[in-house]
Structure formats: C-alpha cells, structure tokens
N, C-alpha and C positions, 0 to 999 in steps of 0.2 A: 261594262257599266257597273256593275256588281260583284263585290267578296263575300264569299259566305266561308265561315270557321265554323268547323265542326267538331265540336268533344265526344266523344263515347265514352261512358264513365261503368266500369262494369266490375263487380266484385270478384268474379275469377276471368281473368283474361286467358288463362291455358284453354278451359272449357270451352269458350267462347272462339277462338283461335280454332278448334278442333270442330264445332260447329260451324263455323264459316267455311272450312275445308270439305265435310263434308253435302253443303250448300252449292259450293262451287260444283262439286260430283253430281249431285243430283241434278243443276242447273245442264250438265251435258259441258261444262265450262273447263278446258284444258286447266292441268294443276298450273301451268307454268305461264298460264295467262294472268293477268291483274283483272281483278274484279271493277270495273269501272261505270261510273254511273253514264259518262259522256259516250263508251263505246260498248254499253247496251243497248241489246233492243228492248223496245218500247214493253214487251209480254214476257220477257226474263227479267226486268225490274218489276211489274207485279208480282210476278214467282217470288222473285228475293224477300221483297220486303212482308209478301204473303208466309212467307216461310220462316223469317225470323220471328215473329210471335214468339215462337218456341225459347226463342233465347232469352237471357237476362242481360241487358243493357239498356242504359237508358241516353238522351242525347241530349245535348244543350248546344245551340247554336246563336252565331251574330252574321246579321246581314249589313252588309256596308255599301248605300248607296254612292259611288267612285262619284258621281256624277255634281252632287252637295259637298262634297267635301270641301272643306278650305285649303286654300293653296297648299300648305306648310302642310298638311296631312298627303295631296295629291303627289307633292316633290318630293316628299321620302324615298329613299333609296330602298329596292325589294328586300330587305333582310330588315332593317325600320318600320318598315310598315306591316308586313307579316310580325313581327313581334311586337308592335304595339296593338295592335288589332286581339291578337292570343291573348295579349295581357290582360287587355277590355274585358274577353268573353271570364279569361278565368276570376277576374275581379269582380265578377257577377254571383260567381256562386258562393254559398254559403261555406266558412271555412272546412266543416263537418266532411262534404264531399270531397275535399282535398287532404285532407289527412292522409298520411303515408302514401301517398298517390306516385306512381308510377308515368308519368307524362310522353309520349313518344310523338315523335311530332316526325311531317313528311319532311322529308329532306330538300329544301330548296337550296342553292346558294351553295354559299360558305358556313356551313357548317357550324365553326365556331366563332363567325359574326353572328351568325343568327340567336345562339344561344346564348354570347354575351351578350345581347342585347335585349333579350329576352329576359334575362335573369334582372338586368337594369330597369325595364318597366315593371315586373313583379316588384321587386323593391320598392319604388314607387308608388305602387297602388296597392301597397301590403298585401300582396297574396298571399294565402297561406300557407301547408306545410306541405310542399311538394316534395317527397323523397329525392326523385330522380329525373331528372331530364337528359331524354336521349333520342336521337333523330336516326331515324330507319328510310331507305328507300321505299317507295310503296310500293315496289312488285317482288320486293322481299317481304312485305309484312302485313298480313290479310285483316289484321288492325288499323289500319291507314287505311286500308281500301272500304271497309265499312265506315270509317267516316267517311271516306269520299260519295258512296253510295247517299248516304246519308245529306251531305253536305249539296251533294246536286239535285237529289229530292225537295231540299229546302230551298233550293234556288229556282226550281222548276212550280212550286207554288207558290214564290212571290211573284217569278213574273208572268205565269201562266195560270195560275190560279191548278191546273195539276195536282193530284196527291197520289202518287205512287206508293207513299207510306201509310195511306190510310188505315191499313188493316196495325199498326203500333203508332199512330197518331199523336195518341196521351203518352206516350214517352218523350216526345217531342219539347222542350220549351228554350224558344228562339226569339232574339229580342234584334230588334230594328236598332242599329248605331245612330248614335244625335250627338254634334260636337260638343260634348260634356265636359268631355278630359281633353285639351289642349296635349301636345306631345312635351315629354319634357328633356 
C-alpha cells in the first residue's frame, strides 16, 4: 500500500560506512549479512538506531500512499515510478545539500532504465548539482542498507505509529506525497 524513499545525506560517507560496519559487529550481525529493517528483530532495531546517535547523518524521506494515487502514476512501469518518486524527494531539498553529491541508489531493474529515467525527471524538476549517480546492490553497500533501515522505520511510523528511530528523530524530515507533479 505504501513507498517510502529514503536519502541519507552525510558529509563523510567512508566514516560512516566504517561505522555501520562496526554496528553491524556489535549488533552480533554476520559481516556478510545485509542489514535490513524487514529481517530484524524488533530489540536489534532499537540497538541500531539507539546506537547510531554517534553518527553523522541526516535523512529525508517521502511516503507515497499506492493506494490515492492516480491511475497514470499507479500504471507506471517499476523503473518509472521508482525514478519519478526519487525525483520528488530530491526536488525537495534545498540545492545546497545537493551540491557535489554523490547519489547511490538500490539497485532495482535495469540499471540503465532506471538511471536514464531518473536523470530525465531530475531535468524536469531542476534538481540540482548531483556529481554522480550510481546504483550498488544492497548487500554490497552498508549505505543502501542504512537507508533501508531508515526507510522501514519511516514506514513503520506512519502506519504503526512505532518509532524505532526515536533516539535521532530530529534528523528525520519526511514529507507525505500529494499529486502535485503530474508524471511527465
């Protein structure tokens, strides 16, 4: 019934990368496991999000009720609509945090449908100054799996009213989708 897009926007991603690695260790969590919000348990997702405090990152999120959508948004093909959706959230933020940005996105699909299509609604909605766009699997890249964690926390308080992330809350800010932008 629900999409939720998650960004993590973070000034040193090495760092950050080296701290989720050692999170995963602490957690008791196989290195060669994916860190996933859907196949934790309930008291290892409070450890996590109790435990990244320590980090620096911050998240921006869109929820997308499947359910309101309009037709011509619900018939989009999955590489469509995952890239018009990323477009929305990055059209949100303010150019500043996009500047020289590094973008890595889960790898769905094809690849480079996703990406030309994705480059096509940035266009569109003038996004800013993304450097790079590149798509990683996520159980190669412990950056995909913190938005995932991320991404299913935000989903687990809009329809459970839940906060797992409570303990970095205020880093949180996530906006409800409304058909504003028509697909183009």
């Amino acid at each position: 019934d629900y999409f939720v897009f998650a960004l993590v926007l973070t000034h040193d991603p090495e760092r950050l990368r080296d701290q989720l690695h050692w999170l995963r260790h602490k957690l008791g969590l196989p290195e060669l496991r994916e860190i996933s919000f859907n196949k934790m348990p309930e008291e290892q997702r409070h450890k996590f999000f109790q435990e990244a405090r320590a980090f620096r990152f911050v998240v921006r999120g869109l929820i997308v009720d499947k359910r309101s959508l309009p037709s011509e948004l619900r018939r989009l093909r999955k590489h469509k609509f995952y890239a018009f959706f990323a477009a929305d959230l990055l059209s949100r933020l303010p150019h500043s945090d996009l500047e020289n940005t590094t973008l890595i996105l889960d790898e769905i699909g094809d690849v480079n449908a996703v990406l030309h299509e994705l480059r096509r609604q940035m266009r569109a909605r003038q996004v800013g100054d993304i450097k790079r766009l590149t798509v990683r699997r996520s159980q190669a890249e412990v950056l995909v799996q913190l938005a995932d964690m991320c991404a299913g926390t935000i989903l687990r308080e809009a329809t459970t009213g839940e906060r797992f992330h409570a303990p970095i809350r205020e880093r949180f800010l996530v906006w409800r989708y409304k058909n504003e932008n028509p697909p183009s």
